[in-house]
mmCIF file as gemmi writes it, N, C-alpha and C atoms, coordinates in Angstrom:
data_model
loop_
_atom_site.group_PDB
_atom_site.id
_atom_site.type_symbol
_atom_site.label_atom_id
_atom_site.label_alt_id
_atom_site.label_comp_id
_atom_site.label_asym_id
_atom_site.label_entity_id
_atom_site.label_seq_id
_atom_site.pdbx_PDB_ins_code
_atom_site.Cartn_x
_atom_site.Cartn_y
_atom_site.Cartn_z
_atom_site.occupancy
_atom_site.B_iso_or_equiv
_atom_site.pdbx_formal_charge
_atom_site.auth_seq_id
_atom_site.auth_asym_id
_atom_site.pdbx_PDB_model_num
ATOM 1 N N . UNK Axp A 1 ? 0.841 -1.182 0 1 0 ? 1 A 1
ATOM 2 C CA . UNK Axp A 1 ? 0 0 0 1 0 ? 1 A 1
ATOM 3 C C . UNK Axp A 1 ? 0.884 1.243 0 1 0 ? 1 A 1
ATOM 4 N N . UNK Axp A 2 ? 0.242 2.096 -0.992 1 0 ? 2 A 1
ATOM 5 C CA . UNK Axp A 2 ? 0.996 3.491 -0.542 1 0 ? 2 A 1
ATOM 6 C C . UNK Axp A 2 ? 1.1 4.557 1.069 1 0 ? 2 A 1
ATOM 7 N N . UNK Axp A 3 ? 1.933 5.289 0.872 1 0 ? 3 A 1
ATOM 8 C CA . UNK Axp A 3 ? 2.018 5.696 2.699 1 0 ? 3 A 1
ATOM 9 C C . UNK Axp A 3 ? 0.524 6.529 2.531 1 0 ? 3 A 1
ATOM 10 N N . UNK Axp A 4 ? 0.483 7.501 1.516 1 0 ? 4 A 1
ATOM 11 C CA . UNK Axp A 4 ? -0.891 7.83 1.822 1 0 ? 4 A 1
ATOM 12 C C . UNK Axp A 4 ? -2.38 7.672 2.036 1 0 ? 4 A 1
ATOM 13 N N . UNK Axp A 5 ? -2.387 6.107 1.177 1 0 ? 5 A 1
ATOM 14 C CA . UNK Axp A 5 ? -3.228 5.032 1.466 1 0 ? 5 A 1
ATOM 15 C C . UNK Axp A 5 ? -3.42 5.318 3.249 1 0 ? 5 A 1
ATOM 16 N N . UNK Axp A 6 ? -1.621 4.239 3.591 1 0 ? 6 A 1
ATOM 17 C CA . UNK Axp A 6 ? -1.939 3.833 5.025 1 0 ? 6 A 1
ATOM 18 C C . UNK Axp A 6 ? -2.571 5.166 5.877 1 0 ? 6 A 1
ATOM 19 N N . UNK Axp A 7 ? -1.806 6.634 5.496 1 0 ? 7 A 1
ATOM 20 C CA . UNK Axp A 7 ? -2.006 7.482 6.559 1 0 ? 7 A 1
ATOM 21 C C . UNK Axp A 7 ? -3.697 7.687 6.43 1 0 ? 7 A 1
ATOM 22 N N . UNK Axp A 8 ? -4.219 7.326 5.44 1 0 ? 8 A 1
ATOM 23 C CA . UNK Axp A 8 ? -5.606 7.714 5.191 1 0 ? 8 A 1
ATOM 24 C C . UNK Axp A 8 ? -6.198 6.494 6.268 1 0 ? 8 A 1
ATOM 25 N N . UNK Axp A 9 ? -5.935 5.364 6.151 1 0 ? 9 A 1
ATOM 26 C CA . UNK Axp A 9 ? -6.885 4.578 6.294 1 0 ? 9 A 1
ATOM 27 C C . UNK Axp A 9 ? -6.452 4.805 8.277 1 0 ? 9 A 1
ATOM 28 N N . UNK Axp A 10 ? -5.029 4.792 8.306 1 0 ? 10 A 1
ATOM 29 C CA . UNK Axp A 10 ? -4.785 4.822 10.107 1 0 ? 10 A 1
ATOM 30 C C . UNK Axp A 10 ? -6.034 6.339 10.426 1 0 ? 10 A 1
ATOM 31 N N . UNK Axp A 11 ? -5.887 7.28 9.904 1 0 ? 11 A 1
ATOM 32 C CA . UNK Axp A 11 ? -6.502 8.304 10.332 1 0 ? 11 A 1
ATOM 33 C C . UNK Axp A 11 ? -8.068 8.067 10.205 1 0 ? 11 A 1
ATOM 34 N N . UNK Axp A 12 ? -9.01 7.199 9.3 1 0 ? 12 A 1
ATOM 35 C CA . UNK Axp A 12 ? -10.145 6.568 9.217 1 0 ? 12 A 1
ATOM 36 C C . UNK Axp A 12 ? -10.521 5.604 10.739 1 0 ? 12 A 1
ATOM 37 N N . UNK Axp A 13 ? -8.905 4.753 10.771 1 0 ? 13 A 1
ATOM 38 C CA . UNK Axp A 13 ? -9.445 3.661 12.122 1 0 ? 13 A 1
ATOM 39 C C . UNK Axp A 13 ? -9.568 4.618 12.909 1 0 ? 13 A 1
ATOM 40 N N . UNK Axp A 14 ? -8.576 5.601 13.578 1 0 ? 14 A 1
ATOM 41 C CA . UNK Axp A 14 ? -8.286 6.117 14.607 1 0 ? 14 A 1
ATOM 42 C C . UNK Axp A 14 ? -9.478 7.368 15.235 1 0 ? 14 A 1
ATOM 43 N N . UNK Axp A 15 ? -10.182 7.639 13.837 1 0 ? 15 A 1
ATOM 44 C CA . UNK Axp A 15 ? -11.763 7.995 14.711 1 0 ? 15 A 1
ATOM 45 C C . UNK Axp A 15 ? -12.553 7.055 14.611 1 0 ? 15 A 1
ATOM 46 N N . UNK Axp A 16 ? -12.371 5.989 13.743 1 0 ? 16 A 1
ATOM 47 C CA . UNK Axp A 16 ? -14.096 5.252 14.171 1 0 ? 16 A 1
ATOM 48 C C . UNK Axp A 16 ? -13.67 4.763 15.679 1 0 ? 16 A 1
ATOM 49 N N . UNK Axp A 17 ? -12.283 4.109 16.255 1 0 ? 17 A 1
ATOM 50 C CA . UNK Axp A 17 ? -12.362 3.44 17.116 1 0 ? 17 A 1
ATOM 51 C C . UNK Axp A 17 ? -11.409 4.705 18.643 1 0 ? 17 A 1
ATOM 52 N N . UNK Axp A 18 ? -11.813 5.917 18.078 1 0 ? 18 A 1
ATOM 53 C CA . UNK Axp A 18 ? -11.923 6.636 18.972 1 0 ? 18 A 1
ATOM 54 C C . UNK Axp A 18 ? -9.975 6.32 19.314 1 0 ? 18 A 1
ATOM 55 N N . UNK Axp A 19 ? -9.202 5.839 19.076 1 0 ? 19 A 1
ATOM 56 C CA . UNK Axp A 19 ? -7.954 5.827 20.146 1 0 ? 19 A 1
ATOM 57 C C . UNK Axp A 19 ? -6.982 6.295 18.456 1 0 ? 19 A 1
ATOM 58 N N . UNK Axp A 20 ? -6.239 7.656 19.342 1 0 ? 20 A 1
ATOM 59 C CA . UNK Axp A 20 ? -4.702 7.592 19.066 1 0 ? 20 A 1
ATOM 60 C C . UNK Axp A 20 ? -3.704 7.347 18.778 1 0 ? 20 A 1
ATOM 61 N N . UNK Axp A 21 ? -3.384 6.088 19.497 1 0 ? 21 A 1
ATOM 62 C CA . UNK Axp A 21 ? -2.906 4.997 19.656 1 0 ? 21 A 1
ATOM 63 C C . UNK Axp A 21 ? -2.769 3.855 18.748 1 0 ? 21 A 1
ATOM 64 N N . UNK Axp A 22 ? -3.682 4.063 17.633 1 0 ? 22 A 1
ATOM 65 C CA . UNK Axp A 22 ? -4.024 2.938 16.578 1 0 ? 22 A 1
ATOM 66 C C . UNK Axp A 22 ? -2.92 3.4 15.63 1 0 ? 22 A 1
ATOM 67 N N . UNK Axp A 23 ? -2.179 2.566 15.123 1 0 ? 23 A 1
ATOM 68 C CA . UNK Axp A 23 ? -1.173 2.524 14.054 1 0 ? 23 A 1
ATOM 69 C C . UNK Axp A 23 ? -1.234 1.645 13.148 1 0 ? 23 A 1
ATOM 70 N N . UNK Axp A 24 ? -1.25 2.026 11.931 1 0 ? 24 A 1
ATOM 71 C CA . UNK Axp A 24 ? -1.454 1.086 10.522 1 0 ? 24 A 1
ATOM 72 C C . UNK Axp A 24 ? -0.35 1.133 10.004 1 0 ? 24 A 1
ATOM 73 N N . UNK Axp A 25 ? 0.423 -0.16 10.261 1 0 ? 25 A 1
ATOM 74 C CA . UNK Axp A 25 ? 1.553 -0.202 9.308 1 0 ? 25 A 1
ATOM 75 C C . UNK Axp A 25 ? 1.873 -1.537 8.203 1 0 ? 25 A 1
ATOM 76 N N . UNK Axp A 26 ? 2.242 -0.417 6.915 1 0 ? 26 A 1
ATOM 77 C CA . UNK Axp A 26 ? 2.36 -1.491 6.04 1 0 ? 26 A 1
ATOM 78 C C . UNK Axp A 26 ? 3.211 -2.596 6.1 1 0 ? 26 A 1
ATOM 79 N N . UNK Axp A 27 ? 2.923 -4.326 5.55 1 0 ? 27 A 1
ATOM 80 C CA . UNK Axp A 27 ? 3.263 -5.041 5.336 1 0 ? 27 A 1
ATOM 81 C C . UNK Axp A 27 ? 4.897 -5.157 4.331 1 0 ? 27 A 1
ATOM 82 N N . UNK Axp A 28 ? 6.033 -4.898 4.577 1 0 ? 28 A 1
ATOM 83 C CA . UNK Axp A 28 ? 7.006 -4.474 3.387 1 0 ? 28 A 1
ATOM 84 C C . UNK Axp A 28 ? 6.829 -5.941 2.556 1 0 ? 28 A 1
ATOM 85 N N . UNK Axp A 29 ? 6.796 -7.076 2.569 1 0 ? 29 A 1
ATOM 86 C CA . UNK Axp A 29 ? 6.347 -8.169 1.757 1 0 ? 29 A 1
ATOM 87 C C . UNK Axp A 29 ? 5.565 -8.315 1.092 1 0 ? 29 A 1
ATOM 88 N N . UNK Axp A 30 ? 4.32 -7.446 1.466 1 0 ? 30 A 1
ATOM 89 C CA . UNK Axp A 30 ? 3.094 -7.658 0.738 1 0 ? 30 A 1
ATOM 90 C C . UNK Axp A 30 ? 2.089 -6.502 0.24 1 0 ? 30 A 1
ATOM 91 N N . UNK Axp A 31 ? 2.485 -6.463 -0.974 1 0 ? 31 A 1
ATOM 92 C CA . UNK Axp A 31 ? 1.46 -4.747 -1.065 1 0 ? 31 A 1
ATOM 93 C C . UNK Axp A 31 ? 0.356 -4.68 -1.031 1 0 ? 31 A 1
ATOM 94 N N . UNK Axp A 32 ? -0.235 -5.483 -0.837 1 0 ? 32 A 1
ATOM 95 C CA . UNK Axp A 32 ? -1.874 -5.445 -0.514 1 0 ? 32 A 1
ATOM 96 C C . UNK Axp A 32 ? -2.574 -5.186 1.038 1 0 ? 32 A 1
ATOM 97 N N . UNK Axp A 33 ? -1.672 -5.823 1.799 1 0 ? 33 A 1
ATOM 98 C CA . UNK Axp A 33 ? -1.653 -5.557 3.173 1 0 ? 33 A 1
ATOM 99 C C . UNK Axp A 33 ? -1.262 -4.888 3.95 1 0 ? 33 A 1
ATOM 100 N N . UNK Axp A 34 ? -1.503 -4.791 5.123 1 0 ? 34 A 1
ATOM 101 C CA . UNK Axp A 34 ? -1.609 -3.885 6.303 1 0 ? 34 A 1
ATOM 102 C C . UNK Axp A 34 ? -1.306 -4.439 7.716 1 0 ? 34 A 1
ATOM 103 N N . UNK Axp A 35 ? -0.547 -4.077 8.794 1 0 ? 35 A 1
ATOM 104 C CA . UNK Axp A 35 ? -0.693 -4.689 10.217 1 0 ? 35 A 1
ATOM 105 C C . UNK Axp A 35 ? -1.237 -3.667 10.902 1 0 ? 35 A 1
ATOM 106 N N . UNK Axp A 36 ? -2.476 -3.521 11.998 1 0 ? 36 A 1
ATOM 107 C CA . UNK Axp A 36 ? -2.876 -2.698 12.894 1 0 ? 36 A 1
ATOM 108 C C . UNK Axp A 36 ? -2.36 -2.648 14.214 1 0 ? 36 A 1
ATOM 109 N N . UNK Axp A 37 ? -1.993 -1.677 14.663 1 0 ? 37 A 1
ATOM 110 C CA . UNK Axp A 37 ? -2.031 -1.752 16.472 1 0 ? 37 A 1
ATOM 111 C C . UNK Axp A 37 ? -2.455 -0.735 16.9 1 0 ? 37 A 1
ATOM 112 N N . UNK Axp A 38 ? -2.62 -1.351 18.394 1 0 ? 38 A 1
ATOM 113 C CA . UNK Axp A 38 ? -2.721 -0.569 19.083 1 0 ? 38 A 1
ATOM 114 C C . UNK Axp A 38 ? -1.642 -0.474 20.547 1 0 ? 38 A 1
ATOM 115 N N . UNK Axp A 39 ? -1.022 0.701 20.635 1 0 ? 39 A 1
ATOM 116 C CA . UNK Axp A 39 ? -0.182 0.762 22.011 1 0 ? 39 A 1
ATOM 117 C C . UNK Axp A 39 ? 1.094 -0.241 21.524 1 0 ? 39 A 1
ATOM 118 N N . UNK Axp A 40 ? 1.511 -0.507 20.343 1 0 ? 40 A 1
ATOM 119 C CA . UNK Axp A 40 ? 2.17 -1.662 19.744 1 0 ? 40 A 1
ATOM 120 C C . UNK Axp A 40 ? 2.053 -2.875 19.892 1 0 ? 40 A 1
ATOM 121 N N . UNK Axp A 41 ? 1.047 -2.959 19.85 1 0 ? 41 A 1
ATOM 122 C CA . UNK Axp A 41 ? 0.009 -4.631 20.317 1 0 ? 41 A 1
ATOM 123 C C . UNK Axp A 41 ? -0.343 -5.104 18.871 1 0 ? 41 A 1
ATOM 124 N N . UNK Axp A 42 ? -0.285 -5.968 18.387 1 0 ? 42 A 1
ATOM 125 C CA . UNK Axp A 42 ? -0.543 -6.183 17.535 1 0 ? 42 A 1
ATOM 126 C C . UNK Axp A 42 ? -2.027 -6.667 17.374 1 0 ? 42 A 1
ATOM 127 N N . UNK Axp A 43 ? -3.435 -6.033 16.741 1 0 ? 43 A 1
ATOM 128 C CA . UNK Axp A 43 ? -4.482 -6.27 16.676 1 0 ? 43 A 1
ATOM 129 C C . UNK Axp A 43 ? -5.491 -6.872 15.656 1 0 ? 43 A 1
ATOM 130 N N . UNK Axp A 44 ? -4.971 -6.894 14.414 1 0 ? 44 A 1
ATOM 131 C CA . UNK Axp A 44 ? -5.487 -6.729 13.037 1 0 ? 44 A 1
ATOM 132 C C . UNK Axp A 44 ? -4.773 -6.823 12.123 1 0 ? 44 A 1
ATOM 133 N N . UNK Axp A 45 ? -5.308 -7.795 10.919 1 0 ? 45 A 1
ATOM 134 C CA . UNK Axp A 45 ? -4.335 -7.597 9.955 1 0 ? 45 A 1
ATOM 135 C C . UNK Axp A 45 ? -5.645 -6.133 8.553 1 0 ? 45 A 1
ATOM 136 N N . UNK Axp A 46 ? -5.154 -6.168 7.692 1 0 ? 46 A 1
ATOM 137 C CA . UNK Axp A 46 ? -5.883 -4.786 7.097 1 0 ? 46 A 1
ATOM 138 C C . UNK Axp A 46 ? -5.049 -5.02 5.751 1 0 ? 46 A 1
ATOM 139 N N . UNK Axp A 47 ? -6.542 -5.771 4.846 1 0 ? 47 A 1
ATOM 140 C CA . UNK Axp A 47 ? -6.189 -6.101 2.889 1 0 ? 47 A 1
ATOM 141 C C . UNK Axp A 47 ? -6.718 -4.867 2.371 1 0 ? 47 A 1
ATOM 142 N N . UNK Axp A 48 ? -6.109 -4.543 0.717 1 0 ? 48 A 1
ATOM 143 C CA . UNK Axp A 48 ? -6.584 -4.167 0.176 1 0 ? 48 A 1
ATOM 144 C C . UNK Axp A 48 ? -6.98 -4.676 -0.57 1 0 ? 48 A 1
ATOM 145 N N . UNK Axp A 49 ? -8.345 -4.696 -1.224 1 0 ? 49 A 1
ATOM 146 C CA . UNK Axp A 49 ? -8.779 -5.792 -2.494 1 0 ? 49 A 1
ATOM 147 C C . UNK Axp A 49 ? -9.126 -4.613 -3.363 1 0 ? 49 A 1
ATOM 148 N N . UNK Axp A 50 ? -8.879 -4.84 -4.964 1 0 ? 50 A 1
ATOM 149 C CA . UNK Axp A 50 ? -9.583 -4.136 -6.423 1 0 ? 50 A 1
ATOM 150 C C . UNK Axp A 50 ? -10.204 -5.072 -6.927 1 0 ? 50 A 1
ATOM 151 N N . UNK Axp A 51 ? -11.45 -4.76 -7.094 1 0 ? 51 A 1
ATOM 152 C CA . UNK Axp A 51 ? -12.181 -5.71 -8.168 1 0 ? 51 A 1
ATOM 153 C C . UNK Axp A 51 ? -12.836 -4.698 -9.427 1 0 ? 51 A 1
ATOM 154 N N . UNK Axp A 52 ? -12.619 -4.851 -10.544 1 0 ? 52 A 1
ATOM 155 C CA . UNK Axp A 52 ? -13.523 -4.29 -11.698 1 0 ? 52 A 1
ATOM 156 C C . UNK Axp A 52 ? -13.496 -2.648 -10.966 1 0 ? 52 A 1
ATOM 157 N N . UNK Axp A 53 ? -11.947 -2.439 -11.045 1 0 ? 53 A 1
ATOM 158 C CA . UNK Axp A 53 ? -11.9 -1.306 -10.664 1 0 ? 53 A 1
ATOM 159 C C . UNK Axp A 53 ? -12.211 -0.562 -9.311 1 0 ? 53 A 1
ATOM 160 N N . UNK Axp A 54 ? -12.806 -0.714 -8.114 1 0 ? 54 A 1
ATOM 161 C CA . UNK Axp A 54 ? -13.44 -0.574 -7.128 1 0 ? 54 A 1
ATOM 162 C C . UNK Axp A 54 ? -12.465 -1.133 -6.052 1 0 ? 54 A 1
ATOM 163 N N . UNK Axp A 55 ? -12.253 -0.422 -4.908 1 0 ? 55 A 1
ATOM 164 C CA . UNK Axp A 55 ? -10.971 -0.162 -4.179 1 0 ? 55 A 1
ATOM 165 C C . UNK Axp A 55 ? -12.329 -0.599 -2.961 1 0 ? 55 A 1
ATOM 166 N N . UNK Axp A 56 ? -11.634 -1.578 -2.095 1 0 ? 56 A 1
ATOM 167 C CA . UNK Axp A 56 ? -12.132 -1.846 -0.802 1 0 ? 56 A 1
ATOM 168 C C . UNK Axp A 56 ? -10.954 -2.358 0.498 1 0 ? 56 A 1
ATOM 169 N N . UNK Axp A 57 ? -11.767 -2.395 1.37 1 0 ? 57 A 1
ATOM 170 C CA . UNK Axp A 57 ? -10.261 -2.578 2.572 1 0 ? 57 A 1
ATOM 171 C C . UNK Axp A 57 ? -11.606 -4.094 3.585 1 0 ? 57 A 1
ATOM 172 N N . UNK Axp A 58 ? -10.377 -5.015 3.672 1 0 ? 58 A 1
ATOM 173 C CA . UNK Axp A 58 ? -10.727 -5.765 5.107 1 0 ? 58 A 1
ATOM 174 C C . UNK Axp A 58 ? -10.298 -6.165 6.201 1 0 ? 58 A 1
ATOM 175 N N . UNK Axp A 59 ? -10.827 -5.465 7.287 1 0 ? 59 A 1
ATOM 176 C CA . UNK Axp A 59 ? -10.299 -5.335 8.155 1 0 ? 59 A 1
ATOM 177 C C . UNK Axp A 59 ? -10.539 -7.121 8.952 1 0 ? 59 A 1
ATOM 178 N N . UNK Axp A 60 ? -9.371 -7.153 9.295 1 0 ? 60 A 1
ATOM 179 C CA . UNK Axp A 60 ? -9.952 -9.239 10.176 1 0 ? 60 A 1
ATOM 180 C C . UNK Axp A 60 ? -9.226 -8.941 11.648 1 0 ? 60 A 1
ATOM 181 N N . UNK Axp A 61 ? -9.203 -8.657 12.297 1 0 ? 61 A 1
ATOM 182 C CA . UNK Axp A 61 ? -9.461 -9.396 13.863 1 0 ? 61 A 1
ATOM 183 C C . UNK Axp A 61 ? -9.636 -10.517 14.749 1 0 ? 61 A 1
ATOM 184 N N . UNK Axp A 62 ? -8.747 -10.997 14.863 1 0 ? 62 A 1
ATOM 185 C CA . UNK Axp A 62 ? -9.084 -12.348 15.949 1 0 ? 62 A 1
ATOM 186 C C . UNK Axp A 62 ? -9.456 -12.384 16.753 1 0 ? 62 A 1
ATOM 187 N N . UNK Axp A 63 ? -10.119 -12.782 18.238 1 0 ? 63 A 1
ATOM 188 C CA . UNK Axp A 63 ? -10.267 -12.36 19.496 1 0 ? 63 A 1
ATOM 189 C C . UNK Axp A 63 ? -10.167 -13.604 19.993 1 0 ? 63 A 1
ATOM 190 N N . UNK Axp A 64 ? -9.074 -14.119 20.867 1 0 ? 64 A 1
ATOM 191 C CA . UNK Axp A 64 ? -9.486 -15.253 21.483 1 0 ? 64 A 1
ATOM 192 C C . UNK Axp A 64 ? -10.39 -15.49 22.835 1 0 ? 64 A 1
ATOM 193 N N . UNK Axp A 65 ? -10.356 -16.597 22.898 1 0 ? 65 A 1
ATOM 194 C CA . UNK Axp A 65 ? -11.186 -16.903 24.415 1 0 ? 65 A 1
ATOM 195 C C . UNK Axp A 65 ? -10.821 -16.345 25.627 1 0 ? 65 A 1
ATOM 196 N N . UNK Axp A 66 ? -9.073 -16.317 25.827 1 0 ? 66 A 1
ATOM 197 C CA . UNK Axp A 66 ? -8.185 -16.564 26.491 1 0 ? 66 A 1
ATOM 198 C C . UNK Axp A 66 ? -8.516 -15.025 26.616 1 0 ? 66 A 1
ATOM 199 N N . UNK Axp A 67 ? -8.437 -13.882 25.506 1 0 ? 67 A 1
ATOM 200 C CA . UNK Axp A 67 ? -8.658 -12.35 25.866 1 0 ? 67 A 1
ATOM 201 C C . UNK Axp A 67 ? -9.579 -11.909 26.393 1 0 ? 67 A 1
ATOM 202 N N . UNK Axp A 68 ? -10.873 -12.557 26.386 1 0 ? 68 A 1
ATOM 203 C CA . UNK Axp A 68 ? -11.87 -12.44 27.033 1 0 ? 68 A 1
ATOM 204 C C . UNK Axp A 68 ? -12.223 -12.559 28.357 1 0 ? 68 A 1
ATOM 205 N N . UNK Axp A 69 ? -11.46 -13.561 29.192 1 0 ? 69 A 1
ATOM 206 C CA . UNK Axp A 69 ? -10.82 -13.341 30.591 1 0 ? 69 A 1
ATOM 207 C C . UNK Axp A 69 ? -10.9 -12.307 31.246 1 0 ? 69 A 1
ATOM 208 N N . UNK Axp A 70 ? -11.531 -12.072 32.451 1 0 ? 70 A 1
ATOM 209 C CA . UNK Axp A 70 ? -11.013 -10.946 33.412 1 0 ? 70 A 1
ATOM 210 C C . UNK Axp A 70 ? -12.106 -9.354 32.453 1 0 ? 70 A 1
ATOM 211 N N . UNK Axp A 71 ? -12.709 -9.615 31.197 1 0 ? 71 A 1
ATOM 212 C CA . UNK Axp A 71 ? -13.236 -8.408 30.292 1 0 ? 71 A 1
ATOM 213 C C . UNK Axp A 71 ? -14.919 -8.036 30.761 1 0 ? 71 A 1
């Protein structure tokens, strides 16, 4: 992804999910992708897909059981 891509899309996460703290950094292996954090936590991975011209992003998230603990 381009940096202005990422700075667009970090500055997109970083109000929907309200924190600062959220950092989108590109994948150097893979230009389609993205790694998210937060606080340098690693949270998210973040694709870019083109189809028939048309630019979309997916965001995937894991959450285990184990994080849910103590929440």
């Amino acid at each position: 992804m381009e940096k202005s891509e990422v700075a667009r899309l970090q500055s997109y996460l970083r109000k929907t999910f309200g924190s600062q703290s959220l950092e989108v950094r590109p994948q150097p292996k893979k230009k389609d992708m993205a790694e998210v954090f937060v606080a340098d936590e690693f949270i998210a991975t973040l694709y870019r897909e083109e189809e028939e011209g048309e630019v979309s992003y997916q965001f995937q998230m894991a959450i285990l059981d184990m994080d849910l603990e103590g929440a």
